[in-house]
Backbone as a ProteinNet text record, in pm:
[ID]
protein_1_A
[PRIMARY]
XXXXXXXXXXXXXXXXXXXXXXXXXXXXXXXXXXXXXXXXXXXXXXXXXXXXXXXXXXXXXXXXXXXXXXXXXXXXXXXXXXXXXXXXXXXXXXXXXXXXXXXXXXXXXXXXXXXXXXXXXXXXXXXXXXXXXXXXXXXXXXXXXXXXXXXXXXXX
[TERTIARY]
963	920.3	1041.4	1081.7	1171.5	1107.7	1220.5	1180.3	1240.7	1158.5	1218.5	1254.5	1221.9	1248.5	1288.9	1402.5	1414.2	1428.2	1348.3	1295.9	1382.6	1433.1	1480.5	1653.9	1663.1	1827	1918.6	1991.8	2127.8	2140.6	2094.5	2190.6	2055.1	1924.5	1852.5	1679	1742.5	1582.7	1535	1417.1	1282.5	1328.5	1412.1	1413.5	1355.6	1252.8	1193.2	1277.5	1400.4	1450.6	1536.1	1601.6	1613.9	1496.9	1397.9	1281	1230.9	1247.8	1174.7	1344.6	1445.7	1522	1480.9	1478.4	1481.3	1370.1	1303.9	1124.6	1138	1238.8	1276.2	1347.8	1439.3	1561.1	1463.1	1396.3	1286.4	1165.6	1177.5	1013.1	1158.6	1264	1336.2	1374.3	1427.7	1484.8	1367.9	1258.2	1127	1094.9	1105.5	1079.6	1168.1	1289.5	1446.8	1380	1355.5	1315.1	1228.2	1129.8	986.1	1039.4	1111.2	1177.8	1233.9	1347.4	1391.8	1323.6	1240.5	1177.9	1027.3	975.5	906.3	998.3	1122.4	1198	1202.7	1146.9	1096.2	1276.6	1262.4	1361.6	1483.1	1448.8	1529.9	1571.9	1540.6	1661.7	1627.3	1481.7	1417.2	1464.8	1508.1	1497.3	1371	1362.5	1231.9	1244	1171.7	1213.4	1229.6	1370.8	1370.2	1227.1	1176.3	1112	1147.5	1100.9	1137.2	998.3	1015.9	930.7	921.7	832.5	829.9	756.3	825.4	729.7	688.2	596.9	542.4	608.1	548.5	603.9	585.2	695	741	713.6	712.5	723.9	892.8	939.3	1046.4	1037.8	1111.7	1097.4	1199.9	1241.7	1339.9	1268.4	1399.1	1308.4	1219	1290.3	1137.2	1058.9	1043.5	928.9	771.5	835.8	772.6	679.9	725	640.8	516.9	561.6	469.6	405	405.3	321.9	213.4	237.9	163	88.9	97.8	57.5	-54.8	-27.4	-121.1	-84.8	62.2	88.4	177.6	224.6	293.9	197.1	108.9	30.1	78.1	182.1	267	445.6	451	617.8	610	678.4	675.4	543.3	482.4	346.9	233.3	301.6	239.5	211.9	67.8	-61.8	30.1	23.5	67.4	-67.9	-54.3	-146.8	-67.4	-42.7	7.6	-136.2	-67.7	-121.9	-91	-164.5	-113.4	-97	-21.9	29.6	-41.8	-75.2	-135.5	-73.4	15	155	236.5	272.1	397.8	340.3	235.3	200.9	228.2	241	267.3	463.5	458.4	645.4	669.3	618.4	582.2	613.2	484.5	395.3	538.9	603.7	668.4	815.5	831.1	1023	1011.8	936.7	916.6	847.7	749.9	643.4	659.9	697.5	720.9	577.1	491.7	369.4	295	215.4	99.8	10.4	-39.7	-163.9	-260.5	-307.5	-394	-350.2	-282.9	-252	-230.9	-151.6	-210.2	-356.7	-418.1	-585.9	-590.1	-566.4	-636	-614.6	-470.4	-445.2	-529.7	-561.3	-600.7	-784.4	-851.6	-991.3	-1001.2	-847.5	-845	-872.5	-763.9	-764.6	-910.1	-964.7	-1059.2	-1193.3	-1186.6	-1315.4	-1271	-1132	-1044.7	-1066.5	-929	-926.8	-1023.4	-1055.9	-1166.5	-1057.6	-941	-864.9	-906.1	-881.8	-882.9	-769.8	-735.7	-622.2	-570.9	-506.4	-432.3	-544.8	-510	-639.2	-564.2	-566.4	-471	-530	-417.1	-415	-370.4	-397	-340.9	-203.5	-102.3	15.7	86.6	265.1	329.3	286.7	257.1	251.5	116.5	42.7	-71.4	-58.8	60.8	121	227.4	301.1	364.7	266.4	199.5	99.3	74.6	-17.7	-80.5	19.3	102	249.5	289.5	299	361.6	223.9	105.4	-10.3	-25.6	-21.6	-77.4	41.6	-7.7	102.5	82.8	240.2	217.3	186.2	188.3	177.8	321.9	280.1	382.6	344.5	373.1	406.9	484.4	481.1	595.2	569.6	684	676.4	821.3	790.2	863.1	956.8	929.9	1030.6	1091.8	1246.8	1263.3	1184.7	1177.2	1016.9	1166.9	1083.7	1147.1	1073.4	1105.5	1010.1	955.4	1006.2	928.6	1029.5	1047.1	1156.3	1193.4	1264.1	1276.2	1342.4	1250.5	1231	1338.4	1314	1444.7	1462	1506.2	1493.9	1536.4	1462	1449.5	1462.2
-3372.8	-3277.3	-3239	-3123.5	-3074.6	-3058.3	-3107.1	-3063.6	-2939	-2895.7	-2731.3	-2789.1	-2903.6	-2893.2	-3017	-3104.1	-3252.7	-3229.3	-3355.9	-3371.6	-3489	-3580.4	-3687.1	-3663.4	-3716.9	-3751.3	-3869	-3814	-3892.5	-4030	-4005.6	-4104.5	-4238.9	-4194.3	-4330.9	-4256.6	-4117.9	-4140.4	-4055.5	-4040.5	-3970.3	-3836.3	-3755.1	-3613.8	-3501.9	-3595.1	-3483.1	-3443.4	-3434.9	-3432	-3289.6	-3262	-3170.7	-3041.2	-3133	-3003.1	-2961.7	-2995.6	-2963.9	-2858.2	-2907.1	-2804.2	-2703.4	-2669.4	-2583.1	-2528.9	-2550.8	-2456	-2371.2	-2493.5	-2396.5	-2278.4	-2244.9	-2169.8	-2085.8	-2108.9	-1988.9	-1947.5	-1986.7	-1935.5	-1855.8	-1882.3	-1841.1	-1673.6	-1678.3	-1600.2	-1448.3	-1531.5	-1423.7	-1357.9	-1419.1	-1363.8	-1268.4	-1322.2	-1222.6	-1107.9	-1088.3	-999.1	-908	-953.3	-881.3	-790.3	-846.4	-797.4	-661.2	-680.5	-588.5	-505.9	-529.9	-382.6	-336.7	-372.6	-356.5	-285.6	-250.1	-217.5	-269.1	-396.9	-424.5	-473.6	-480.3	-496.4	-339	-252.7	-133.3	-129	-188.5	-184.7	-67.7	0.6	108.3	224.6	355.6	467	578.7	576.2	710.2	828.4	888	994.4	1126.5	1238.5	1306.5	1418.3	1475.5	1564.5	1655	1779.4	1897.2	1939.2	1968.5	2046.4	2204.8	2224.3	2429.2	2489.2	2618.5	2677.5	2836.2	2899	3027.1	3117	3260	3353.8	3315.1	3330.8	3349.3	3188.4	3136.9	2972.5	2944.6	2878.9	2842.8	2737.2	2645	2493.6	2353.7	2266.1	2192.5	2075.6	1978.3	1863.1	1763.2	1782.7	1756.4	1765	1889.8	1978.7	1950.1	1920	1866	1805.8	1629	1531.8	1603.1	1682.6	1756.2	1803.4	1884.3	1988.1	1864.6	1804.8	1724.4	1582.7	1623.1	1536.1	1591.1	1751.1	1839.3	1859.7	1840.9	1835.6	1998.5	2039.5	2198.9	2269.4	2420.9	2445.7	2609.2	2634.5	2785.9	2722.8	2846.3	2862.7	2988.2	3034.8	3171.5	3219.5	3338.8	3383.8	3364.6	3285.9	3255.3	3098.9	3130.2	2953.6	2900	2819.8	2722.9	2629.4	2627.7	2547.5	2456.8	2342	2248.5	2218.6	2179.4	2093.1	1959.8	1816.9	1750.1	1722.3	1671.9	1658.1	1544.7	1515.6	1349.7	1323	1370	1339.9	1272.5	1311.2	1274.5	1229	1190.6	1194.1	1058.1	929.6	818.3	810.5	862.1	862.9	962.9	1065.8	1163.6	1051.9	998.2	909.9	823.2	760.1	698.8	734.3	787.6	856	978.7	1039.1	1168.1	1130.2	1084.1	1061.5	920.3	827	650.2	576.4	576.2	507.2	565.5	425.5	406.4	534.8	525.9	626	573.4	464.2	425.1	450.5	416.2	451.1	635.6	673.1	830.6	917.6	812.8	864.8	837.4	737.9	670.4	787.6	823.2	918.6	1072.7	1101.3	1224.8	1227.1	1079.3	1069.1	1063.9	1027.7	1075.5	1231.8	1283	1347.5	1496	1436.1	1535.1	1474.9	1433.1	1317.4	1362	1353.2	1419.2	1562.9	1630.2	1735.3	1862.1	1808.1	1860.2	1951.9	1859.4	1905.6	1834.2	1890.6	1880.6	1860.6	1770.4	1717.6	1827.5	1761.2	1896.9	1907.8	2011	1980.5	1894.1	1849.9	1753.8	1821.7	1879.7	1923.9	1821.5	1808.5	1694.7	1758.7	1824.1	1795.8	1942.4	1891.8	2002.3	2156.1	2150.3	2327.6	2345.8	2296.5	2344.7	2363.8	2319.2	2318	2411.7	2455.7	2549.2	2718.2	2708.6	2784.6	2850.8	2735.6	2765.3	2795.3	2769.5	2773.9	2952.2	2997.9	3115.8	3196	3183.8	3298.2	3261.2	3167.2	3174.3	3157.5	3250.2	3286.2	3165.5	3112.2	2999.8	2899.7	2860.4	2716.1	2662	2521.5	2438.5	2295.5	2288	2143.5	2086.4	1994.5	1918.2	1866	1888.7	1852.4	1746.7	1679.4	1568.3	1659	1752.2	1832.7	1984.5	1971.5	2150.6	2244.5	2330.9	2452.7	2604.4	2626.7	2777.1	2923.2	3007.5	3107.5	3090.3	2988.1	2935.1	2869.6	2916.5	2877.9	2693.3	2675.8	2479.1	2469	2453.4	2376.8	2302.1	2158.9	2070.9	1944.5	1876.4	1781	1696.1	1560.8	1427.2	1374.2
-5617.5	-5517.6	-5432	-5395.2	-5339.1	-5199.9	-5054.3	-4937.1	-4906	-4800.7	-4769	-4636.8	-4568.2	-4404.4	-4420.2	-4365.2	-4352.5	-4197.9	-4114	-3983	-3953.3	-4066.1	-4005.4	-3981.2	-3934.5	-3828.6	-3920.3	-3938.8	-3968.4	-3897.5	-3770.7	-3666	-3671.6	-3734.5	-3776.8	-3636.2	-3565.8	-3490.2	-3558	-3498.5	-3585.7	-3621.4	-3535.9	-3557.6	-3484	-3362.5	-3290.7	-3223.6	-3120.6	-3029.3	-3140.3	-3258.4	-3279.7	-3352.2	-3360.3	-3405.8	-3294.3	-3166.5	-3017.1	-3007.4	-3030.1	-2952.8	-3053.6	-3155.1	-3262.1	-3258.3	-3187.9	-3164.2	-3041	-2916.2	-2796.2	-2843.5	-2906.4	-2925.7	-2978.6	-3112.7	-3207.8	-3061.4	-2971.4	-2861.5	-2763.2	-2722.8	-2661.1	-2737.2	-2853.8	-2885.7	-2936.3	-2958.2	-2975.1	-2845.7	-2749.7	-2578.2	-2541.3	-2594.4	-2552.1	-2642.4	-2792.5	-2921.6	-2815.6	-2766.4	-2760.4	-2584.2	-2513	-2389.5	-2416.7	-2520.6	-2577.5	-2641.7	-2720.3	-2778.9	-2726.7	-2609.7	-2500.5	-2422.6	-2404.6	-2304.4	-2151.2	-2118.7	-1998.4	-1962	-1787.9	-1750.9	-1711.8	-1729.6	-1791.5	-1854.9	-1988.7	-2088.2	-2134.6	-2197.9	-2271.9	-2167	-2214.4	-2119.6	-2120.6	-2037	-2011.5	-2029.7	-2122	-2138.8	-2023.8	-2073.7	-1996.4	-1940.6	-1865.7	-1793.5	-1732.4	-1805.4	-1726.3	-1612.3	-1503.7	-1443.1	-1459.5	-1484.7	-1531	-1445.9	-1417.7	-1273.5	-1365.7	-1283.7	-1374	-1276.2	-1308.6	-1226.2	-1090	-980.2	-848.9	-809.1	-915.5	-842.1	-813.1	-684.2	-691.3	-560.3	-625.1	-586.7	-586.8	-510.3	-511	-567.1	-631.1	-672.9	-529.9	-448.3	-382.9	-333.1	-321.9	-315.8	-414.6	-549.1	-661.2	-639.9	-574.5	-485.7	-423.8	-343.9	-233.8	-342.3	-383.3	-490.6	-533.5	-633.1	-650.7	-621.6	-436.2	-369	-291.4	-346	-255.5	-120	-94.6	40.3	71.2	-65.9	-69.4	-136.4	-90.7	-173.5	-175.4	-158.9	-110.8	-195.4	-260.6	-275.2	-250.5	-77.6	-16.5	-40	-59.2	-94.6	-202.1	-291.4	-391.3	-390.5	-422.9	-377.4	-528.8	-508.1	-622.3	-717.1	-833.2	-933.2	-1002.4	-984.4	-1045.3	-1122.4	-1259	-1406	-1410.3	-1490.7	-1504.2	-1721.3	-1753.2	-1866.9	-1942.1	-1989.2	-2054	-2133.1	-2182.5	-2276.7	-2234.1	-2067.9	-2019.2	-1858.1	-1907.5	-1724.4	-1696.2	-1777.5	-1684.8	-1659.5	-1732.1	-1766.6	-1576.9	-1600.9	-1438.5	-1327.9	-1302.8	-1239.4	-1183.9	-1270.9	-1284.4	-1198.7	-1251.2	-1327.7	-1163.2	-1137.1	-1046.3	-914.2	-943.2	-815.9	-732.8	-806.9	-772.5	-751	-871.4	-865.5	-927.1	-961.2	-1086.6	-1083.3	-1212.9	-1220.5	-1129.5	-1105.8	-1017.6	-872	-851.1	-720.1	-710.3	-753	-798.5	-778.5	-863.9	-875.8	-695	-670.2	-526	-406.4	-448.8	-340.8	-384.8	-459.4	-468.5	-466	-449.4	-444	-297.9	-200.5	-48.1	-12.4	-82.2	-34.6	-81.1	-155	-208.2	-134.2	-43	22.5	245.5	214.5	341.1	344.8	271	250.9	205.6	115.4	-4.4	-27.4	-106.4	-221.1	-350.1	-487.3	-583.9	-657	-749.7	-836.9	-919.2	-946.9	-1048.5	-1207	-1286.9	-1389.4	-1485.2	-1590.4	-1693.5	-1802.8	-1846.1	-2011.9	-2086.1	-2231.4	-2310.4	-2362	-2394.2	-2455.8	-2401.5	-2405.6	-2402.1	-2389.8	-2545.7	-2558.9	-2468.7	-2460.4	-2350.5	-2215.5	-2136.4	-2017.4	-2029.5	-2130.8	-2111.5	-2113	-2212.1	-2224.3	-2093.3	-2060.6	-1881.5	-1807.8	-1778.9	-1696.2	-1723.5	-1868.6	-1891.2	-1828.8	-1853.6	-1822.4	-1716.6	-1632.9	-1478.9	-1398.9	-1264	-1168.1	-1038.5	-1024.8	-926.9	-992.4	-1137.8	-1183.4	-1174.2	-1192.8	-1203.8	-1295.3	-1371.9	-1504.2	-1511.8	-1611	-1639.5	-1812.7	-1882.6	-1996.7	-2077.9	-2180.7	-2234.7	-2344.8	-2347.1	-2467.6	-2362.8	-2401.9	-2333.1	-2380.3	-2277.2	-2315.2	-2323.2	-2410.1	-2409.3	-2303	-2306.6	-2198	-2086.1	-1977.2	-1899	-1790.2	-1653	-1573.3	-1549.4	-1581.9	-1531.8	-1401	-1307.3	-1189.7	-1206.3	-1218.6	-1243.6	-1344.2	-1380.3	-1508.7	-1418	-1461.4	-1455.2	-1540.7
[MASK]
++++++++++++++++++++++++++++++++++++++++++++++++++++++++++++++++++++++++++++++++++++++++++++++++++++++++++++++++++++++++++++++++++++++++++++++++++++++++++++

């Protein structure tokens, strides 16, 4: 019978003392593995984001914040309609705004209970936010791919 694993030690002990380090190192080096391709820590980068404004939208990056805080609802004469993205909205959330979707939701169930403002609407992908963005006047989006026909606000 051929062994595939010998446990015992040269030096006469049992062998646990190198199969315990040799399990640490294999649980160590899977944690480092899974860190890394989780991207946690910053190692992963987020993807870039463009913000896109429609006709006569014009806007600084942080202005943006405001917009979709419901706190800017005017660029000069024109009411503004911000969209939200479901493609790119936690990467947004994230990367643009500084906080969770939950906390997000939280602030905008204030202010629609306060204010009796309403959230932005959430389309599911890119081309549907550029879409809306090119036909409606005073929108503003944000998308994970450069948009063609459609002014960029500013990239993140």
């Amino acid at each position: 019978m051929t062994t595939l694993v010998n446990f015992s030690s040269p030096s006469g002990s049992d062998g646990r003392g190198e199969w315990r380090t040799a399990v640490k190192r294999a649980l160590l080096f899977a944690l480092w593995a899974s860190v890394v391709a989780t991207g946690r820590f910053g190692l992963a980068q987020t993807p870039t984001l463009y913000v896109i404004g429609g006709q006569g939208v014009t806007l600084t990056g942080t202005e943006v914040k405001e917009v979709y805080l419901g706190d800017k609802v005017f660029s000069g004469s024109v009411k503004l309609v911000p969209v939200d993205n479901a493609a790119a909205r936690e990467a947004f959330l994230s990367k643009v705004m500084g906080m969770t979707p939950s906390k997000y939701e939280s602030v905008w169930t204030k202010k629609a209970f306060r204010d009796a403002l309403n959230p932005p609407n959430l389309l599911s992908t890119d081309a549907q936010v550029v879409e809306f963005v090119k036909r409606t006047i005073g929108a503003v989006g944000y998308v994970s791919t450069p948009p063609s026909d459609v002014t960029i606000i500013q990239k993140f």
